[in-house]
C-alpha positions as CSV (number, residue, x, y, z in Angstrom):
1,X,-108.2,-132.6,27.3
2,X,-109.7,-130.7,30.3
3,X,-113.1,-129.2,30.0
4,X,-113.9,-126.4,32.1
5,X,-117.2,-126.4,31.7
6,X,-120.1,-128.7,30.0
7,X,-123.5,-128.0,29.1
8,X,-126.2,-128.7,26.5
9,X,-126.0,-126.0,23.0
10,X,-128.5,-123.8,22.8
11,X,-129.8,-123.8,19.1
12,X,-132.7,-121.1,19.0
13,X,-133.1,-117.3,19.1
14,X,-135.3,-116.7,21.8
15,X,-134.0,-119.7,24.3
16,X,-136.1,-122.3,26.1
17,X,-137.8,-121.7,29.8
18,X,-137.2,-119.6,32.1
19,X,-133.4,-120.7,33.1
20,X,-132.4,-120.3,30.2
21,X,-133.9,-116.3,29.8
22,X,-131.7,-115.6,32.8
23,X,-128.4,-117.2,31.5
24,X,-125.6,-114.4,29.8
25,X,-122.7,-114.6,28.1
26,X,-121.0,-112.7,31.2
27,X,-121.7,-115.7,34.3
28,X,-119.7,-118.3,31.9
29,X,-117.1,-116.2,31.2
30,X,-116.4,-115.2,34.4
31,X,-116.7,-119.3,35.5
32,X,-113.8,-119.7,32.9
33,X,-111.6,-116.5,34.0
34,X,-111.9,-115.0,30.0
35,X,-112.8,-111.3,29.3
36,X,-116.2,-110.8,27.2
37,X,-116.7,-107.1,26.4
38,X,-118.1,-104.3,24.3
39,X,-117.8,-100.6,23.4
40,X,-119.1,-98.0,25.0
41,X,-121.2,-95.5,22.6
42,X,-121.6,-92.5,24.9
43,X,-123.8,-90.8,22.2
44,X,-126.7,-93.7,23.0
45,X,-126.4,-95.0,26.5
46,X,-127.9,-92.5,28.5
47,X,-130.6,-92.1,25.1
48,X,-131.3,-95.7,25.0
49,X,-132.9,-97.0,28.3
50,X,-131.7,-100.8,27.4
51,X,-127.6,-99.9,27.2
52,X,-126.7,-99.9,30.7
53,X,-128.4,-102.8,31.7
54,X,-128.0,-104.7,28.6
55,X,-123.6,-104.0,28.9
56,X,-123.4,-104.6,32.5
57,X,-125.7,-108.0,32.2
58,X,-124.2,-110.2,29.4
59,X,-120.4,-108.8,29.7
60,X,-117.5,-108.6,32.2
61,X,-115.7,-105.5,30.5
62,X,-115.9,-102.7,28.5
63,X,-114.4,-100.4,25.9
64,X,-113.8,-96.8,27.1
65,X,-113.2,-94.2,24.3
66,X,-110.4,-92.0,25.7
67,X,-109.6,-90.5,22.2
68,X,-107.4,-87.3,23.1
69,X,-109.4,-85.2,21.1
70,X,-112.0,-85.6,23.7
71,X,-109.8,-86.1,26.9
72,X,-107.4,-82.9,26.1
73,X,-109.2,-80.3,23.8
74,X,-107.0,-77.5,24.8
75,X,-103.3,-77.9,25.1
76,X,-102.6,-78.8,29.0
77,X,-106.5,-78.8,29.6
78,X,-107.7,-82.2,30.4
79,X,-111.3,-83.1,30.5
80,X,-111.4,-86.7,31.9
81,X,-114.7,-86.7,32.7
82,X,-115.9,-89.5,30.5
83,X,-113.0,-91.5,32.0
84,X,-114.7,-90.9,35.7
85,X,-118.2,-91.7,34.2
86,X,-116.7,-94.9,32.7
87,X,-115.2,-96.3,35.9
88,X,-117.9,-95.0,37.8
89,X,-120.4,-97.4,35.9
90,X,-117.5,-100.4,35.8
91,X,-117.0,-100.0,39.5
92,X,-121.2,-100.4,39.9
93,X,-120.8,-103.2,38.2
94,X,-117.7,-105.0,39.2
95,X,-116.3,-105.0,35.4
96,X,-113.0,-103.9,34.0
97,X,-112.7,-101.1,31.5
98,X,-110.1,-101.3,28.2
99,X,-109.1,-98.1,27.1
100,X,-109.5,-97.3,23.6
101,X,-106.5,-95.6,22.3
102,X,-103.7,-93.3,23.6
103,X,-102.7,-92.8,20.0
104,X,-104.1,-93.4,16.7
105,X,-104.8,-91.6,14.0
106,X,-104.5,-87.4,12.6
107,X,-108.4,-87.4,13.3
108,X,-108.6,-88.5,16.8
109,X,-106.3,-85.7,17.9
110,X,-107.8,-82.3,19.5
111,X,-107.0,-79.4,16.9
112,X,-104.4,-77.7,18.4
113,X,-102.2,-80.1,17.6
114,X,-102.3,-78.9,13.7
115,X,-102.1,-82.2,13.0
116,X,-104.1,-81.6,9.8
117,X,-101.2,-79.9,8.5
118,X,-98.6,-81.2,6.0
119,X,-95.9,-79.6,8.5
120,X,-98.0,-81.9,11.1
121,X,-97.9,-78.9,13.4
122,X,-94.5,-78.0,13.1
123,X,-94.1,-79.9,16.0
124,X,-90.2,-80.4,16.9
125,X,-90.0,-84.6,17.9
126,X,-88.7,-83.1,21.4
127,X,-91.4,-81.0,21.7
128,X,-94.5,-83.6,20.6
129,X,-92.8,-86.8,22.9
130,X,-93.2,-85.0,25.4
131,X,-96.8,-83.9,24.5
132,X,-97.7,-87.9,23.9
133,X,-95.6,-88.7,27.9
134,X,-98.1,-86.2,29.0
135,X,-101.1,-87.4,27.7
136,X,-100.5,-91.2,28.1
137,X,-99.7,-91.0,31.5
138,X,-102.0,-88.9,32.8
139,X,-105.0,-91.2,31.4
140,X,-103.1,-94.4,32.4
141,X,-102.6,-93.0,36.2
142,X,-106.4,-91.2,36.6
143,X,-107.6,-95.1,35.1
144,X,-106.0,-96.8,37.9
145,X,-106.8,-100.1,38.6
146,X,-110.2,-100.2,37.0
147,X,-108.9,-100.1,33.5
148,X,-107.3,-103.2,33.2
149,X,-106.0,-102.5,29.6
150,X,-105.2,-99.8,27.6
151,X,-104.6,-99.9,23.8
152,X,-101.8,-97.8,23.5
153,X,-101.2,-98.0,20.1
154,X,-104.1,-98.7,17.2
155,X,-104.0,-99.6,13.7
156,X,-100.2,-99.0,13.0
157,X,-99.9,-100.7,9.7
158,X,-103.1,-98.7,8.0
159,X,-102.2,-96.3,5.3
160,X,-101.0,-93.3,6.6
161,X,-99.6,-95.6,9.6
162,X,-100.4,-93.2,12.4
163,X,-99.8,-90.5,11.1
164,X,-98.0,-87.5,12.4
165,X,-96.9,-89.3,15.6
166,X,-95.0,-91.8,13.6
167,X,-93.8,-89.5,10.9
168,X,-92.1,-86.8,13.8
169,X,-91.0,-89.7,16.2
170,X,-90.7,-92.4,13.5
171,X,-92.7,-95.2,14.2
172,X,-90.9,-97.7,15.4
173,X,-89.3,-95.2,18.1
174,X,-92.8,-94.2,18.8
175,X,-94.4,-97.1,19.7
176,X,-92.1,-97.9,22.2
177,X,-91.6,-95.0,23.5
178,X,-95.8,-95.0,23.8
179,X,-95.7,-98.2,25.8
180,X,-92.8,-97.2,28.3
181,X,-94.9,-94.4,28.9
182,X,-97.8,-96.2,29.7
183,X,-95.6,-99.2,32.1
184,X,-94.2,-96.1,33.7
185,X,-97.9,-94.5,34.9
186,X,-99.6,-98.3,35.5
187,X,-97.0,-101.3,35.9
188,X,-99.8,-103.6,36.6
189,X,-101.9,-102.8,33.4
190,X,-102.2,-104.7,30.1
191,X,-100.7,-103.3,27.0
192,X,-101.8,-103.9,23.8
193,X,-100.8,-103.1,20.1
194,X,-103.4,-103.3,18.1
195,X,-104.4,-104.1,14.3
196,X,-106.8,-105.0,11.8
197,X,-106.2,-107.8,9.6
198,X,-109.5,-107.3,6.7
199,X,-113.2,-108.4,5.9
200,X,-112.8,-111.5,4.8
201,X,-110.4,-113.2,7.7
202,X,-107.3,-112.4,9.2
203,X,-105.0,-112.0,6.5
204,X,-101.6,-113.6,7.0
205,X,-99.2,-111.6,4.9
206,X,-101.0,-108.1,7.2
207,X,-100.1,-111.0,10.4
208,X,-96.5,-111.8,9.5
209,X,-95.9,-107.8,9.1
210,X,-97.6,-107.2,12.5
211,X,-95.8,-109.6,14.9
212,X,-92.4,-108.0,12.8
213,X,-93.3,-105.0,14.0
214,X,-94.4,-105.9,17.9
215,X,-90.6,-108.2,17.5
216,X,-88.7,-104.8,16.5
217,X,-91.0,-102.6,19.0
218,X,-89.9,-105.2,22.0
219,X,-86.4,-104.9,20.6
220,X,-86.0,-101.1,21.6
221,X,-87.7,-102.2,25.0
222,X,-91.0,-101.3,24.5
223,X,-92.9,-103.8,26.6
224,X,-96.1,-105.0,24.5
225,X,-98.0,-107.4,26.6
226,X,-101.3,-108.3,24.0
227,X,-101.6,-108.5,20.3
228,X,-105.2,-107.1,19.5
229,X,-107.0,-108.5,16.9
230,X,-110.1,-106.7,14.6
231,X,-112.2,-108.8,13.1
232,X,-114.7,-106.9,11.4
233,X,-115.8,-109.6,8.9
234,X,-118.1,-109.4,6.0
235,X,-120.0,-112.6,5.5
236,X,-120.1,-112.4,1.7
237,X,-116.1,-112.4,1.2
238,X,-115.2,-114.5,4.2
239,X,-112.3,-117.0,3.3
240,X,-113.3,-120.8,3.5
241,X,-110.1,-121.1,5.6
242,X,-110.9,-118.1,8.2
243,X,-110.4,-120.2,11.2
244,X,-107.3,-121.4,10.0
245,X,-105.9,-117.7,9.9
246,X,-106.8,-116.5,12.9
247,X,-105.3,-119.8,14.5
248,X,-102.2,-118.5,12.8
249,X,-102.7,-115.6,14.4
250,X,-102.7,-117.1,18.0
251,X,-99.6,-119.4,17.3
252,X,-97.6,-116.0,16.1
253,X,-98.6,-114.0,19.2
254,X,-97.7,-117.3,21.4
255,X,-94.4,-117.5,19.9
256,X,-93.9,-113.3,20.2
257,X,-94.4,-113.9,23.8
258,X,-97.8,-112.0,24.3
259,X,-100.9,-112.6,24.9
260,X,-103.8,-112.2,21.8
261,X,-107.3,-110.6,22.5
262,X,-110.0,-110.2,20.1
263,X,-110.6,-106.4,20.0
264,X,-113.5,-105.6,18.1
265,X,-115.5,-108.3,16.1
266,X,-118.8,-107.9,14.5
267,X,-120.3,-109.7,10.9
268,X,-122.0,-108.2,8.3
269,X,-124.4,-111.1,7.1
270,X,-124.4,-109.7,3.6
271,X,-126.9,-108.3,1.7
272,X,-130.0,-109.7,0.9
273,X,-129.3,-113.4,-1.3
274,X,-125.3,-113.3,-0.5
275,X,-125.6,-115.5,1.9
276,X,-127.8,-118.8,2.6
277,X,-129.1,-118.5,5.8
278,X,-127.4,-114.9,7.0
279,X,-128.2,-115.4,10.2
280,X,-127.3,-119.0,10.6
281,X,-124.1,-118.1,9.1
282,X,-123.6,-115.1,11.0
283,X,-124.2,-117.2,14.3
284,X,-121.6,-119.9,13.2
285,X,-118.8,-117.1,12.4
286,X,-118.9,-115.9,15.8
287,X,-119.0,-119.5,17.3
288,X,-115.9,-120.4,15.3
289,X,-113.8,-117.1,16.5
290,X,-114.7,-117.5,19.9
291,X,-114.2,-121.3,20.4
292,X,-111.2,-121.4,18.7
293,X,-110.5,-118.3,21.2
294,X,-110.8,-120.9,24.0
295,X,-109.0,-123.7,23.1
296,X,-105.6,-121.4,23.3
297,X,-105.1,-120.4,27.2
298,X,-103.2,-117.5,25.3
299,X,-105.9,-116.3,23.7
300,X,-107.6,-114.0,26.9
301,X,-111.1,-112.0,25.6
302,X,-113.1,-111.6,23.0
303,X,-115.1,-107.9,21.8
304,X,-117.8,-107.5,20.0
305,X,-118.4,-103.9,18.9
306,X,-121.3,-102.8,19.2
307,X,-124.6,-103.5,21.7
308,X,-127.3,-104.1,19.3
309,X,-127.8,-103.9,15.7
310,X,-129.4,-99.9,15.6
311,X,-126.5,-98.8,17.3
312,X,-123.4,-100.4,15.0
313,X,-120.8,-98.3,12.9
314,X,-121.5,-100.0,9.9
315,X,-124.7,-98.3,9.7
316,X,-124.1,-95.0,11.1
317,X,-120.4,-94.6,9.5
318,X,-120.0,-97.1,6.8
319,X,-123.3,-96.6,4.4
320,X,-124.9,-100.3,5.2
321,X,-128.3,-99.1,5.8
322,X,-128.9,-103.2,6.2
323,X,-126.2,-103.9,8.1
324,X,-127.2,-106.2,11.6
325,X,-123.5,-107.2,12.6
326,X,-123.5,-108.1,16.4
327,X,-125.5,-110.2,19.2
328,X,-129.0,-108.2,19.6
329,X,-131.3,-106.8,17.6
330,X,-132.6,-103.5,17.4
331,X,-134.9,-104.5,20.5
332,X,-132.2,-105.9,22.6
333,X,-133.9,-109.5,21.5
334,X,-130.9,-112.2,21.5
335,X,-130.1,-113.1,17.7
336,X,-128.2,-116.5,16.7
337,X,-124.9,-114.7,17.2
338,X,-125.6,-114.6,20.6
339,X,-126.2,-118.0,21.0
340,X,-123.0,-119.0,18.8
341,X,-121.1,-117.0,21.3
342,X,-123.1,-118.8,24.7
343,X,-122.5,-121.7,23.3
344,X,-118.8,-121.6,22.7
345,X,-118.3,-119.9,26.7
346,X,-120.7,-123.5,27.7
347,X,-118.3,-125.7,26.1
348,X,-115.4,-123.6,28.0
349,X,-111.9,-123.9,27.8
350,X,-110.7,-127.1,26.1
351,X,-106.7,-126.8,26.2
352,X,-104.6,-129.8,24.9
């Protein structure tokens, strides 16, 4: 066994003496070479003086939102000025910037794309791949080096799939079609399909019909280089055997040939007398995911979505008023989660 780094667990929120106040989840990670990130939530970080300094601090990458909704409102109009802001701030801060996604969903794309329309737009399939070259490469090329990954597909198994890109292209055909596109603009950038596999672990059947899919994708040449993981867990319904599964999940991308990142995690601790000791709980969950993470050199970074506790989807999106799913609290104070995840980057990489 190699260790590639050793120190003594931290076991308490607020940390003990001044060494410790200045340690961050970011100067471990980088001693290891692994990615710890989070998302960027434009709508709060110039509102919210603690964002900048908190994201740049404690992580060594970053979500950027690209969705092309925002990034190309009018048909042939880019505005990629979010996309300068983004690398802007990584560049400031020597981090690397993910890109969050080229194509998702009906509701992430700009209007004039009709999309909303059972005729999806009445879009011929020559007409829209060339619309979806156009946009992906154009982002991938202005991203340059800074982004070192870009998603470029998200969530393709949800209902609906991904809508009317897959149901004018056919999905299959899509996806790799989406990820040539992408090679062709950045040969040096990471490539990631990504999924969600449920609250309450990483469901194996959703896993089996994911790494199908990336198999088929690579098939018709479309070069997937990471399998992204979601992990948006709720405390209350998590399987005793969670760890298990998402091992499962590491040995399938391993033997698919591509890397696996953890893309967006966060754990509701349940409502009040679910849970013994929520926040106990909640800072072992995390530890789990990202130690077992480490001990697979496959297995390259780790996301939590979402800065502090005021600022996460599940309040703002999802109706849980009482929802306190990632590292800080609302004051930016370091929770047990975030002590779960410093103590798994400590103990390092431990490969057999």
């Amino acid at each position: 066994m190699v260790l590639a780094s050793s120190v003594l667990l931290l076991g308490a929120w607020a940390g003990f003496g001044e060494s410790i106040k200045t340690e961050s989840l970011r100067q471990y990670a980088d001693a290891i070479g692994f990615g710890v990130g989070s998302n960027i939530q434009r709508r709060f970080w110039d509102r919210d003086p603690g964002f900048k300094p908190t994201l740049a601090r404690e992580f060594n990458h970053a979500v950027s939102i690209v969705f092309m909704k925002f990034t190309q409102p009018e048909r042939g109009k880019f505005d990629l000025d979010s996309i300068d802001d983004d690398m802007l701030f990584a560049k400031t801060h020597n981090m690397k910037l993910f890109g969050a996604t080229l194509i998702y969903r009906n509701d992430t794309s700009p209007d004039w794309l009709n999309f909303g329309r059972i005729t999806c737009g009445g879009w011929s399939a020559k007409e829209l791949d060339q619309i979806m070259k156009e946009q992906i490469q154009t982002l991938v090329r202005r991203g340059g080096d800074t982004y070192y990954a870009w998603e470029v597909v998200n969530e393709p198994l949800a209902p609906g799939k991904n809508g009317c890109w897959s149901r004018v292209l056919g999905q299959d055909e899509m996806i790799a079609k989406a990820f040539q596109y992408a090679r062709e603009a950045n040969p040096r950038a990471l490539l990631v399909l990504n999924d969600t596999f449920g609250q309450a672990g990483v469901d194996k059947e959703r896993t089996d019909e994911f790494f199908a899919l990336i198999q088929r994708v690579k098939k018709l040449g479309g070069p997937i280089d990471v399998a992204g993981c979601e992990m948006h867990l709720e405390a209350q319904q998590l399987h005793a055997n969670y760890v298990e599964e998402f091992k499962y999940f590491l040995q399938q991308a391993k033997a698919a040939g591509v890397q696996a990142q953890v893309t967006e995690m966060d754990v509701y601790q349940g409502p009040a007398g679910a849970v013994a000791d929520p926040y106990q709980n909640q800072k072992k969950i995390f530890y789990d995911v990202v130690h077992t993470c480490l001990q697979d050199s496959n297995c390259t970074s780790f996301t939590v979505w979402g800065i502090k506790d005021g600022l996460t989807w599940l309040r703002t999106q999802k109706d849980l008023p009482d929802a306190n799913p990632v590292l800080f609290d609302d004051g930016y104070g370091k929770k047990p989660a975030y002590y779960g995840v410093l103590e798994a980057l400590k103990q390092g990489r431990q490969v057999h």
